[in-house]
Residue frames as qw, qx, qy, qz and C-alpha x, y, z in Angstrom:
[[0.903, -0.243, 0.247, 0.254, 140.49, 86.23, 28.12],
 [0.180, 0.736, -0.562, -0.332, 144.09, 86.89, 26.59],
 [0.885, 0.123, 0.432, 0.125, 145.52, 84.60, 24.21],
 [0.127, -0.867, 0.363, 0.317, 148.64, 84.37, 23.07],
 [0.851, 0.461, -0.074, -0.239, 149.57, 82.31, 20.13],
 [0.511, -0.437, 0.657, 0.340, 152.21, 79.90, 20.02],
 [0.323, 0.436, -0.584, -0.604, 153.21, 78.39, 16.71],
 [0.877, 0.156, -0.140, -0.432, 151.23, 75.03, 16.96],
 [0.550, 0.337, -0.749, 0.152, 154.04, 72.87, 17.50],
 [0.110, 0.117, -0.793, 0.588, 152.96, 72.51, 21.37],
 [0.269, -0.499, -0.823, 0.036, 149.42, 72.12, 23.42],
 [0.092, -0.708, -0.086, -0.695, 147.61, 74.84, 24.43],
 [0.189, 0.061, -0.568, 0.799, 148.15, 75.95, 27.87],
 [0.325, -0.712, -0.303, -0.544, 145.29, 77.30, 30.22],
 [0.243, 0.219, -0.490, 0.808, 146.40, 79.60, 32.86],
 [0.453, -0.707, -0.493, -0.228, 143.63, 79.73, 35.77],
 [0.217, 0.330, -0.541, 0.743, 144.13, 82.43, 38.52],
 [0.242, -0.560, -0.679, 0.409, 141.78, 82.91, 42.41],
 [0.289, -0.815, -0.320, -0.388, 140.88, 85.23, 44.52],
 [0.238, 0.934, 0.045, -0.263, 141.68, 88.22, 44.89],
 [0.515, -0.312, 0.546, 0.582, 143.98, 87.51, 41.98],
 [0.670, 0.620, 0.151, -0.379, 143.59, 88.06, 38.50],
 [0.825, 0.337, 0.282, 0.356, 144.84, 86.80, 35.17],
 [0.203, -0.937, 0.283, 0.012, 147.41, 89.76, 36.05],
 [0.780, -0.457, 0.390, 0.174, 149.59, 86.83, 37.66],
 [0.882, 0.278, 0.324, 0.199, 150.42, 84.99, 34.73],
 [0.384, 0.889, -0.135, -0.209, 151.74, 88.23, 32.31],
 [0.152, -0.789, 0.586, 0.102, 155.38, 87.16, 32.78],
 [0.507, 0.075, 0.835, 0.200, 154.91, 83.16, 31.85],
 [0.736, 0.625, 0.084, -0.246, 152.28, 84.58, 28.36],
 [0.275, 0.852, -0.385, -0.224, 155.55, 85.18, 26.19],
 [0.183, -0.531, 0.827, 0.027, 157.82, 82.69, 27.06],
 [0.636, 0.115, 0.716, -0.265, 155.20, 79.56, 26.79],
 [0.648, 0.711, 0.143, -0.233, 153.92, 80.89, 23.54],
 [0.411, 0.702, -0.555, -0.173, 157.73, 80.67, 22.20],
 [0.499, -0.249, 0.829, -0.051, 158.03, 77.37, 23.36],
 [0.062, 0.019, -0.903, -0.424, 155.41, 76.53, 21.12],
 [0.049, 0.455, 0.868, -0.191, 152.15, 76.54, 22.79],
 [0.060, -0.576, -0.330, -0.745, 148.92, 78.69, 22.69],
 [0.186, -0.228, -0.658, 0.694, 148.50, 80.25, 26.30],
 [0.360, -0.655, -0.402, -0.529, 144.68, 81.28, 26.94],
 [0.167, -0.232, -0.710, 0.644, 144.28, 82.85, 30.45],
 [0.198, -0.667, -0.615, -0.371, 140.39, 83.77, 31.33],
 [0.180, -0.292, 0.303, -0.889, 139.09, 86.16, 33.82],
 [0.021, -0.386, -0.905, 0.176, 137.20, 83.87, 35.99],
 [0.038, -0.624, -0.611, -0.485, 133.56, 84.20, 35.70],
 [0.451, -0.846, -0.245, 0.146, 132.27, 87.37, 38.30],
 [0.359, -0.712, -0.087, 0.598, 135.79, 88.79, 38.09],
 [0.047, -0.644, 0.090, 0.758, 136.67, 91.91, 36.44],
 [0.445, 0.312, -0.406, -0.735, 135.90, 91.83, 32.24],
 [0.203, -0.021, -0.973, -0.105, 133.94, 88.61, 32.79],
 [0.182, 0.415, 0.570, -0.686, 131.38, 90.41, 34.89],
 [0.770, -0.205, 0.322, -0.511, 127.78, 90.52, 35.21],
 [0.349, -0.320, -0.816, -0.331, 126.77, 87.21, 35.51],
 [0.412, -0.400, -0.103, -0.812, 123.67, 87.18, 37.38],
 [0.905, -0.345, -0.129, -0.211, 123.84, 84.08, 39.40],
 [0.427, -0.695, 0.577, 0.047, 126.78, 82.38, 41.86],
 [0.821, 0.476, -0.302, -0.092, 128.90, 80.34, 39.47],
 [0.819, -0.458, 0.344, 0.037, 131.22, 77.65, 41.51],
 [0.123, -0.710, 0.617, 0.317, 134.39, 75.95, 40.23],
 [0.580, 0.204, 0.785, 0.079, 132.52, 73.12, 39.36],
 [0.525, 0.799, 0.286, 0.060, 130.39, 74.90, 36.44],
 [0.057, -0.836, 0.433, 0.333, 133.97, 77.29, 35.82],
 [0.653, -0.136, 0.733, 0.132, 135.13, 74.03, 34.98],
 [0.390, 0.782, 0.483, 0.055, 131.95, 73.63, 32.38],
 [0.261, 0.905, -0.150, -0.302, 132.78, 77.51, 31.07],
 [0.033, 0.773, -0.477, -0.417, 136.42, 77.41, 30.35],
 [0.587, 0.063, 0.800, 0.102, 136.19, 74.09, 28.69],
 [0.376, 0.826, 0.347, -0.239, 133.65, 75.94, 26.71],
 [0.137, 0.937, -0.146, -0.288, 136.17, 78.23, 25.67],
 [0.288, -0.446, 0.779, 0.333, 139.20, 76.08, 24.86],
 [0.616, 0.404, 0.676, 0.025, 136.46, 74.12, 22.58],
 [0.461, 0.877, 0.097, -0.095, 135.49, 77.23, 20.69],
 [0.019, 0.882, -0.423, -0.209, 139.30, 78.38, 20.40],
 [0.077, -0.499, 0.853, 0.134, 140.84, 74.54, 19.73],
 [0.758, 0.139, -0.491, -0.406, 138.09, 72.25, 18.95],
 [0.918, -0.384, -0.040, 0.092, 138.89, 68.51, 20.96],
 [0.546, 0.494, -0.536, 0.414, 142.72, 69.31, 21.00],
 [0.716, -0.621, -0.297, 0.114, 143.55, 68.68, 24.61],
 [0.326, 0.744, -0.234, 0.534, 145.57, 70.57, 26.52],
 [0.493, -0.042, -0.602, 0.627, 147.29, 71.72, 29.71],
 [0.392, -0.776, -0.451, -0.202, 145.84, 73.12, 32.79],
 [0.394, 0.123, -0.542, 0.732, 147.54, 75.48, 35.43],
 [0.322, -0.707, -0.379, -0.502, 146.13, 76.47, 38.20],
 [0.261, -0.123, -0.692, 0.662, 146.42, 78.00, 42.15],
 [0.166, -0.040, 0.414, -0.894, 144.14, 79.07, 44.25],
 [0.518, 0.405, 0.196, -0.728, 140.73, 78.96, 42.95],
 [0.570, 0.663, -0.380, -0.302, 142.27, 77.45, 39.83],
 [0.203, 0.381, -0.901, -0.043, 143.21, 74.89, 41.23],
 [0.542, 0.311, 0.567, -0.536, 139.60, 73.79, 42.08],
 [0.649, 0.563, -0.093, -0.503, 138.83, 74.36, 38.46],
 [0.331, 0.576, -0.736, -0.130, 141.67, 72.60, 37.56],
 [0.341, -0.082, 0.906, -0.235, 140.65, 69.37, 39.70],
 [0.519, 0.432, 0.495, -0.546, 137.14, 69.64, 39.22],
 [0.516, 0.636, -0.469, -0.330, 137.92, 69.93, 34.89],
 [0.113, 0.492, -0.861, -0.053, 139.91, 66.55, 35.88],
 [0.418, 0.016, 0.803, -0.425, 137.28, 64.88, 37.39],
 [0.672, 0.569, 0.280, -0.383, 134.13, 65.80, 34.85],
 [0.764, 0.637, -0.037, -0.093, 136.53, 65.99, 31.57],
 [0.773, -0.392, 0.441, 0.235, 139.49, 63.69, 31.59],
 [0.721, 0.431, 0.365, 0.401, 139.71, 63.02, 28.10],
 [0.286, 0.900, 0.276, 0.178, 139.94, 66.46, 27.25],
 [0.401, -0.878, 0.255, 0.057, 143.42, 67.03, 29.33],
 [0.830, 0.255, -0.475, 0.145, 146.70, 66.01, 29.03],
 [0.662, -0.003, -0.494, 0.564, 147.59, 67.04, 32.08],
 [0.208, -0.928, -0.110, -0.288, 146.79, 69.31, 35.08],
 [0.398, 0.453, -0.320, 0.730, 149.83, 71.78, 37.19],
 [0.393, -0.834, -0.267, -0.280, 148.62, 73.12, 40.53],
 [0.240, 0.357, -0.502, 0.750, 150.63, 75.31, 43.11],
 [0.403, -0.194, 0.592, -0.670, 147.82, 74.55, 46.17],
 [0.303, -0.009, -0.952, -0.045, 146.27, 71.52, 47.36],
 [0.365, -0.131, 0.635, -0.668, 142.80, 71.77, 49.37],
 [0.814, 0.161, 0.068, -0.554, 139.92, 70.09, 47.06],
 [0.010, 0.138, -0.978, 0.155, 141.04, 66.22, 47.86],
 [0.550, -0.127, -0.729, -0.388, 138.66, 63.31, 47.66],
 [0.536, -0.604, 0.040, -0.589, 135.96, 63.49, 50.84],
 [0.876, -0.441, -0.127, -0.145, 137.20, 60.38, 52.20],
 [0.814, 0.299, -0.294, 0.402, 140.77, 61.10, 51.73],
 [0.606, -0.782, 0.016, -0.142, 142.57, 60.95, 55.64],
 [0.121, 0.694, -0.686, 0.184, 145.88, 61.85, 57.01],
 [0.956, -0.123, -0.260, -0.054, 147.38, 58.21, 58.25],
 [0.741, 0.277, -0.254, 0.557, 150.64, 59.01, 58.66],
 [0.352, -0.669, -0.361, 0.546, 152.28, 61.14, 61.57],
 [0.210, -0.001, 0.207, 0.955, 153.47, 63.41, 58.59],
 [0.070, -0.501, -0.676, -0.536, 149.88, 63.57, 57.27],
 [0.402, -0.726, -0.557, 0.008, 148.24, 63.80, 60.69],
 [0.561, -0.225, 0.017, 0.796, 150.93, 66.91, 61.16],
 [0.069, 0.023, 0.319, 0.945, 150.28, 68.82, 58.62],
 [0.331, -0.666, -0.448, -0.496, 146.09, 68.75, 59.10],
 [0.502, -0.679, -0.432, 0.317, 146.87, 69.83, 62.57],
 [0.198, -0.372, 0.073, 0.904, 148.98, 72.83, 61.54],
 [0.051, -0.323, -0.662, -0.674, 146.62, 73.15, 58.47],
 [0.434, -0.653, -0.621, 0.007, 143.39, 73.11, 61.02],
 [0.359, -0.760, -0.326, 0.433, 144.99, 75.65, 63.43],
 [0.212, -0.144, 0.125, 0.958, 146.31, 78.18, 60.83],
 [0.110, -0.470, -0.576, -0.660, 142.68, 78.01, 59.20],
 [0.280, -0.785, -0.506, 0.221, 140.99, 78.77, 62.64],
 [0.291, -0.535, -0.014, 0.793, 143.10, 81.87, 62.63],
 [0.076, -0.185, 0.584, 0.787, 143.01, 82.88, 58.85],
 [0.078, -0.344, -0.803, -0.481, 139.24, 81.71, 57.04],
 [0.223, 0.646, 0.534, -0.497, 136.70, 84.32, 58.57],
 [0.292, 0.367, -0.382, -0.797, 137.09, 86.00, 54.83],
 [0.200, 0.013, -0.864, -0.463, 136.12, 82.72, 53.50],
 [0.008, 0.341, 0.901, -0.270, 133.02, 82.49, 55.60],
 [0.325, 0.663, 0.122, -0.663, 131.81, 85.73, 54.86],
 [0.258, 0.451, -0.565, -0.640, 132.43, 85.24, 51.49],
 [0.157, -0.079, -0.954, -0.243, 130.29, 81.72, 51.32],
 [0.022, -0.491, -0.829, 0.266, 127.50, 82.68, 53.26],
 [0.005, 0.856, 0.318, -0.408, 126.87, 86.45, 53.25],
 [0.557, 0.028, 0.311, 0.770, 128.94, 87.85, 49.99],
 [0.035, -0.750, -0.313, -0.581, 126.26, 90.63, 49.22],
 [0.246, -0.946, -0.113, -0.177, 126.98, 92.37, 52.57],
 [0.630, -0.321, 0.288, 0.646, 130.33, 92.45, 52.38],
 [0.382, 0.314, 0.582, 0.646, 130.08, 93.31, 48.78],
 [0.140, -0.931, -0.222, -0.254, 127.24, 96.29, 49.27],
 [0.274, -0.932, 0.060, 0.229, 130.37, 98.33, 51.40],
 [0.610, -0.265, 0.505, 0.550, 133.20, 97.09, 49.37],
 [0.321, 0.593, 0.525, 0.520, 131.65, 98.61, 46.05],
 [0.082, -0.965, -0.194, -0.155, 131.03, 101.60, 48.16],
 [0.216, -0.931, 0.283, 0.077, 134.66, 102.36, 49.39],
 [0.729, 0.578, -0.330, 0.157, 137.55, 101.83, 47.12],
 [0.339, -0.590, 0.544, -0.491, 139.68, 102.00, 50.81],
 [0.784, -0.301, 0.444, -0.313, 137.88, 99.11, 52.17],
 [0.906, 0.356, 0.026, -0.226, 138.43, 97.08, 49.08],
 [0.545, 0.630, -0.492, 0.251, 141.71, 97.89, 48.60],
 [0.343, -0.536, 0.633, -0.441, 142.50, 97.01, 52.54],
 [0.898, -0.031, 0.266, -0.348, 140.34, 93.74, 52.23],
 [0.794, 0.583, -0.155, 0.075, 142.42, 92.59, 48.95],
 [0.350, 0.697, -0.523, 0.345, 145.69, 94.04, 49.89],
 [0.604, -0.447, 0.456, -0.477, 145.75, 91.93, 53.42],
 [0.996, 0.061, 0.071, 0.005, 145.71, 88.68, 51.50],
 [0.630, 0.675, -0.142, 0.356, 148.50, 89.56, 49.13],
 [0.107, 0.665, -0.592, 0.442, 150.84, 90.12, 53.01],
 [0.802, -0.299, 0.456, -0.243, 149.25, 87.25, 54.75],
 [0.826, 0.522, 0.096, -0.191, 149.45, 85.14, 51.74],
 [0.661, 0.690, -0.276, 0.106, 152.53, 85.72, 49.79],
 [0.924, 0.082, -0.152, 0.342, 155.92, 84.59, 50.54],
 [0.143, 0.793, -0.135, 0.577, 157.74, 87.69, 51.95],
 [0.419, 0.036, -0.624, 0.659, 160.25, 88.57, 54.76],
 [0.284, -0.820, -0.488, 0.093, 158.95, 90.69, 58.05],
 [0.012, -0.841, 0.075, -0.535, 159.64, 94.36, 58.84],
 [0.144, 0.491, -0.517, 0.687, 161.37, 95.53, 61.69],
 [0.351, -0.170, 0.608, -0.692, 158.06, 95.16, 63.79],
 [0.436, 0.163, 0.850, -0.247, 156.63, 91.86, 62.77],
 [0.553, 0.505, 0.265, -0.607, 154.89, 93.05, 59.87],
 [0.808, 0.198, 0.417, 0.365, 154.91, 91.18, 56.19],
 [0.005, 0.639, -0.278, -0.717, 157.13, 93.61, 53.69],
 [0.575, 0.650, 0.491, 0.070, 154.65, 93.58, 50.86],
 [0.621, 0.765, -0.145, -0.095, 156.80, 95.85, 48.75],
 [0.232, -0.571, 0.752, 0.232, 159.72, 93.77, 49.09],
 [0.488, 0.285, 0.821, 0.078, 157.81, 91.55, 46.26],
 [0.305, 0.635, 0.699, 0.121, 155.38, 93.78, 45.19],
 [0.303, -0.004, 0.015, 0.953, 155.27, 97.03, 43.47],
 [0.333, 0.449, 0.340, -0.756, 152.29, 99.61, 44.20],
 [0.502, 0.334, -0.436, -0.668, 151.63, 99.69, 40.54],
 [0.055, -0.061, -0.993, -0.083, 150.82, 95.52, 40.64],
 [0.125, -0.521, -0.806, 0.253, 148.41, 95.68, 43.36],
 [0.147, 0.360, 0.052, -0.920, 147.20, 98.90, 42.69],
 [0.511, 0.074, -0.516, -0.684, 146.11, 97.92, 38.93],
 [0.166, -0.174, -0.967, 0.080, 145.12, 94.26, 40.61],
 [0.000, -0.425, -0.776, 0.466, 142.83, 95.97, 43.09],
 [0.053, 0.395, -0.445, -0.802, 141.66, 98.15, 40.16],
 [0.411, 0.037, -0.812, -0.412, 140.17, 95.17, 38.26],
 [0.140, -0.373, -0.917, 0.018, 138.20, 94.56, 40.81],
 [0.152, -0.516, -0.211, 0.816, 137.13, 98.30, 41.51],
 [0.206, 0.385, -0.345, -0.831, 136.66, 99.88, 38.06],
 [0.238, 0.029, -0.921, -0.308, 134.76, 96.80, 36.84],
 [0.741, -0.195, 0.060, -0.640, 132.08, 96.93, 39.35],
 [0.791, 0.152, -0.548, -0.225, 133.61, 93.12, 39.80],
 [0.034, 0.446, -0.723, 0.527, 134.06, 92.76, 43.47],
 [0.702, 0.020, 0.401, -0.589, 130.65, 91.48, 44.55],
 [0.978, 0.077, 0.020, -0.193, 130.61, 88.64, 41.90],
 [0.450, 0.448, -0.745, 0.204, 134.31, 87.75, 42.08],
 [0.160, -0.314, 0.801, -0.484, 133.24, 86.77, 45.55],
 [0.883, 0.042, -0.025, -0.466, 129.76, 84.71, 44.46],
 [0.568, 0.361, -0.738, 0.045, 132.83, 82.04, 43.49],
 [0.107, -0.267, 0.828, -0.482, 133.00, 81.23, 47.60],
 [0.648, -0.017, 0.508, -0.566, 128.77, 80.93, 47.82],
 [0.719, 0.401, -0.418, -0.383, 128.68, 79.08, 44.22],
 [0.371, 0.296, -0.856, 0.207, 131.32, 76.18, 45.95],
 [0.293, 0.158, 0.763, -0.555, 128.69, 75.83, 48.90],
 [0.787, 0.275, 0.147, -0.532, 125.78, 75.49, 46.41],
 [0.502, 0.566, -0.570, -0.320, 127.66, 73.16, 44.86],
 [0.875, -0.429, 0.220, -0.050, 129.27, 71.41, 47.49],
 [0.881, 0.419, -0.072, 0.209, 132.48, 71.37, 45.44],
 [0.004, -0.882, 0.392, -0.260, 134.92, 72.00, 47.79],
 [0.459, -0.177, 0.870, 0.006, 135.88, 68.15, 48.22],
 [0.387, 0.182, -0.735, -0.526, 135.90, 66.07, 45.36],
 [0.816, -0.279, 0.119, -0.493, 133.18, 62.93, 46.05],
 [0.713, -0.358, 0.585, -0.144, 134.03, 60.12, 48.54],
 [0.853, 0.280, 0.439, -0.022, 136.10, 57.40, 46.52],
 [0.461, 0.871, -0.152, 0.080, 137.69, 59.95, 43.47],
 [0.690, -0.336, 0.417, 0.487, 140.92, 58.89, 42.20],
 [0.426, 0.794, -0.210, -0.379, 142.01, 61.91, 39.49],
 [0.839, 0.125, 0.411, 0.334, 143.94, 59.74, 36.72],
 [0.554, 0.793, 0.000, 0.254, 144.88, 62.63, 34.62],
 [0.850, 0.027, -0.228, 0.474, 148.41, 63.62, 35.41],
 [0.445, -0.860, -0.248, 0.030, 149.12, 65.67, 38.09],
 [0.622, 0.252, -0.351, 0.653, 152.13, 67.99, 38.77],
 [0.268, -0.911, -0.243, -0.197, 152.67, 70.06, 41.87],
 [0.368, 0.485, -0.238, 0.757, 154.67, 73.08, 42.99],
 [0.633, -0.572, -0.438, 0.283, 154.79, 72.42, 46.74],
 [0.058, 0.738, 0.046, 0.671, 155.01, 76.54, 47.45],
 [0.285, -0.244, -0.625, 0.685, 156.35, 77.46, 51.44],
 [0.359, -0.580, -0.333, -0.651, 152.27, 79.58, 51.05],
 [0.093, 0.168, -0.724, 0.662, 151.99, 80.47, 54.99],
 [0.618, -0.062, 0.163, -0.766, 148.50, 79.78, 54.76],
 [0.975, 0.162, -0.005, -0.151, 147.48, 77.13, 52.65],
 [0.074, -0.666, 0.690, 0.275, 150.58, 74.85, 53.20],
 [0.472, 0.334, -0.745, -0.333, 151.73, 72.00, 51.02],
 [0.942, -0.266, 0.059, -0.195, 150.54, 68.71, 51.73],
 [0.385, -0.429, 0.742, 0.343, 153.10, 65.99, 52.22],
 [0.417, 0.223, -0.606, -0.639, 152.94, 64.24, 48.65],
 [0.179, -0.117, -0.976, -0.050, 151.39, 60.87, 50.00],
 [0.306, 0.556, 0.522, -0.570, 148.26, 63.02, 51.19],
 [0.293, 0.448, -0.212, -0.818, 148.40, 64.08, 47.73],
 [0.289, 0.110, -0.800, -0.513, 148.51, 60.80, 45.91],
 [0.143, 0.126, 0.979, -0.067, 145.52, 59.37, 47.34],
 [0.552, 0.659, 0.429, -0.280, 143.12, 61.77, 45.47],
 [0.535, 0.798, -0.218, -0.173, 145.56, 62.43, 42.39],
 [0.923, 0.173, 0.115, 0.324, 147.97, 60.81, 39.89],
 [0.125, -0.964, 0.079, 0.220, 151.40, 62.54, 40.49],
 [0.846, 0.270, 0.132, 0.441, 153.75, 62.33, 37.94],
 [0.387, 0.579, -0.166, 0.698, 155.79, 65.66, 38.96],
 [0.524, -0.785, -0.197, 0.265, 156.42, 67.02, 42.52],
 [0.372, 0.741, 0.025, 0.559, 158.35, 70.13, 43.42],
 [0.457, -0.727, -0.411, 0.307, 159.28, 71.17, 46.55],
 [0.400, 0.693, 0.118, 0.588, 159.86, 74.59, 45.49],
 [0.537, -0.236, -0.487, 0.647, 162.20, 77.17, 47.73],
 [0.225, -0.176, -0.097, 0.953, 160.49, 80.09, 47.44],
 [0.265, -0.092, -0.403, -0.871, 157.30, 81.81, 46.74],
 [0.254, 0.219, 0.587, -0.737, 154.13, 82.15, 48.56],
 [0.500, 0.471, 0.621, -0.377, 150.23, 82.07, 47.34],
 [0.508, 0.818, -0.022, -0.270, 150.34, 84.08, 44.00],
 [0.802, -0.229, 0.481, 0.270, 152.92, 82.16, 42.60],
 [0.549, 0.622, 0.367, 0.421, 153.01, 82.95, 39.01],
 [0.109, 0.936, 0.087, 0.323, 153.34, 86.88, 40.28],
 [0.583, -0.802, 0.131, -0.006, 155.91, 86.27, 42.75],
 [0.485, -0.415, 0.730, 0.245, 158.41, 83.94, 41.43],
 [0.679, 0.528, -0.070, -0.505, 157.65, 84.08, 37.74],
 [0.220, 0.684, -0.692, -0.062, 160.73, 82.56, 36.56],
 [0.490, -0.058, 0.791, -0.360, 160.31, 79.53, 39.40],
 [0.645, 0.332, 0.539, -0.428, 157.14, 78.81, 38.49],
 [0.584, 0.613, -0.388, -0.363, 157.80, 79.04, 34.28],
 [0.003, 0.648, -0.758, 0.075, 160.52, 76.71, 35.25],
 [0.476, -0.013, 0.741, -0.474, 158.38, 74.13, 37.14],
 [0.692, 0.431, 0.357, -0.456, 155.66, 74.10, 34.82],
 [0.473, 0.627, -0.559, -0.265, 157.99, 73.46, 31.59],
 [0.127, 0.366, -0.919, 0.067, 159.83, 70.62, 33.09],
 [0.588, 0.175, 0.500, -0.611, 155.72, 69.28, 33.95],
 [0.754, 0.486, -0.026, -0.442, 154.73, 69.19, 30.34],
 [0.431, 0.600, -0.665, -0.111, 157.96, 67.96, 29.21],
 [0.212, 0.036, 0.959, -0.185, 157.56, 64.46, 32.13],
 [0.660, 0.422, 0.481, -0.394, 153.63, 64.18, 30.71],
 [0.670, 0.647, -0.306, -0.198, 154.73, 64.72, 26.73],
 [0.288, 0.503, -0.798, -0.167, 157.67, 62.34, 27.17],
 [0.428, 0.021, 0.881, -0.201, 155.89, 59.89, 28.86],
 [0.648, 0.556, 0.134, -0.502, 153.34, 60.34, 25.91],
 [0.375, 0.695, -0.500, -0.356, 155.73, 59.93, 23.35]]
């Protein structure tokens, strides 16, 4: 994990990134947060790149359980803040659910792990799971392979730095926020610069950390923690950075509030899945003016 020391005058921070992301994203929010005042810890989720071996599939629920772990050893009960997309923002629920106390507040730029019984009502609601429903039919055969069968994927991806880097680099132009080429295609370096995703796809390559970065998908099916359970109302305080992500779009906010407490909304103009790596500035921006509605409402 990095950690970056603020001067104590602020809450510690914990930056949480997905798949196929890495605590890469964040580099551009460490510096700034830490002169605000805070201490900014970002982990390598368990399975992915200097967090590897583990030896078993480890879900977002028990991630949860780890980085807790870690914010204990490094702060004792201080409580702190949570950011989190993708993946991280599973942890970042799933941390709200099991250890409330221990938060003061959780940030998230994507919305899918929602309380099992919570249903669109509205025509906005019942909108957006129909466009939500027919981009996933198009878009989630990674995620199936990756929950059911991650070791045979993973047995040719370890063998061809190619495949990996094709598999990886495909989110990162479905995904991200970016105009189209001439012929329809996304213009991943109008965002991104070879050197990003290069080192990104790197970290899972040179690590040997491609096969358990993906155990995270089968670990959420042994878990079952990809819906929170029937009933869950999150009480810690919720902000979110409603991201135009051409996959996973925003909810409206009244689908949000009926499994979380939302004391910040964003509809933010710009910037796709990897948020933190896209629109650094944005997103710094967002998350400041978060802490600063949860600490004044504290105060």
């Amino acid at each position: 994990f990095i950690h970056v020391k603020g001067d104590d005058s602020k809450p510690p921070v914990l930056l949480l990134h997905g798949w196929p992301g890495s605590y890469l994203e964040f580099e551009r929010l460490l510096e700034p947060l830490a002169a605000d005042g805070h201490d900014v810890v970002v982990p390598s989720l368990p399975g992915f790149a200097f967090s590897n071996p583990i030896t078993r599939p480890i879900g977002p629920r028990r991630a949860a359980a780890l980085v807790h772990g870690l914010m204990i050893q490094l702060f004792g009960d201080a409580r702190y803040f949570i950011q989190g997309g993708d993946w991280g923002h599973g942890i970042a629920a799933w941390a709200a659910h099991d250890r409330p106390d221990a938060l003061l507040g959780i940030h998230i730029n994507m919305m899918t792990v929602r309380a099992e019984d919570a249903a669109p009502t509205t025509g906005e609601e019942k909108s957006f799971a129909a466009k939500r429903a027919a981009i996933a039919d198009q878009e989630s055969a990674y995620f199936h392979e990756q929950e059911t069968r991650p070791q045979t994927l993973g047995i040719a991806m370890a063998d061809s730095p190619v495949g990996a880097a094709g598999w990886i680099l495909e989110k990162f132009g479905k995904w991200a926020d970016l105009p189209t080429t001439a012929n329809g295609d996304p213009d991943i370096w109008s965002k991104f610069s070879e050197e990003e995703l290069l080192t990104n796809i790197m970290l899972y390559i040179a690590p040997a950390s491609f096969v358990t970065a993906t155990w995270i998908y089968y670990g959420s099916r042994l878990e079952k923690s990809l819906m929170l359970p029937a009933g869950t109302r999150i009480q810690v305080p919720t902000g979110v950075a409603a991201l135009p992500d051409p996959v996973f779009l925003p909810p409206p906010r009244s689908f949000a509030e009926k499994t979380y407490n939302i004391v910040h909304w964003t509809d933010m103009p710009r910037g796709g899945h990897f948020a933190a790596l896209e629109e650094p500035e944005l997103m710094l921006a967002d998350l400041r003016a978060f802490i600063a509605t949860v600490s004044g409402a504290r105060s």
